[in-house]
C-alpha positions in Angstrom: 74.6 56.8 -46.6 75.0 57.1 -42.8 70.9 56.7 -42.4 71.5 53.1 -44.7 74.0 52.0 -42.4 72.5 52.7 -38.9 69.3 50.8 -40.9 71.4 47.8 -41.5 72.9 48.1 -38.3 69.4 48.3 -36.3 68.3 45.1 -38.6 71.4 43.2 -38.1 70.8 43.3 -34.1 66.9 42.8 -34.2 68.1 39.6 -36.0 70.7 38.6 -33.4 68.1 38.8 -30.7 66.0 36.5 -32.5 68.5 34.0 -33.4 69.4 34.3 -29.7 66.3 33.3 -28.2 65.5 30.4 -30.6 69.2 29.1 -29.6 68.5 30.2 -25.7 65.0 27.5 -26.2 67.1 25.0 -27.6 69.3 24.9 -24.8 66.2 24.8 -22.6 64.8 21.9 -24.3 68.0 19.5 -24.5 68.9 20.6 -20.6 65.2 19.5 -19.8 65.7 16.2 -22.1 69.0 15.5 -19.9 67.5 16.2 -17.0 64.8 13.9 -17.4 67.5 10.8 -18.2 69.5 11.6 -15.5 66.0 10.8 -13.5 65.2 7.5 -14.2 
């Protein structure tokens, strides 16, 4: 039961980090789409 757990846990995290990034490249995008306004 413990090994099941520390599993889930370990999954739960690797998703996270994914999740994370994708959110982090989002960001990145609209801050480059402001940016660019502010520009012209």
């Amino acid at each position: 039961m413990k090994k099941l757990l520390t599993l889930i846990c370990i999954a739960f995290a690797l998703s996270a980090c994914n999740t994370m990034e994708g959110f982090g490249k989002d960001v990145q995008k609209v801050g480059s789409k402001v940016e660019g306004a502010a520009r012209k």
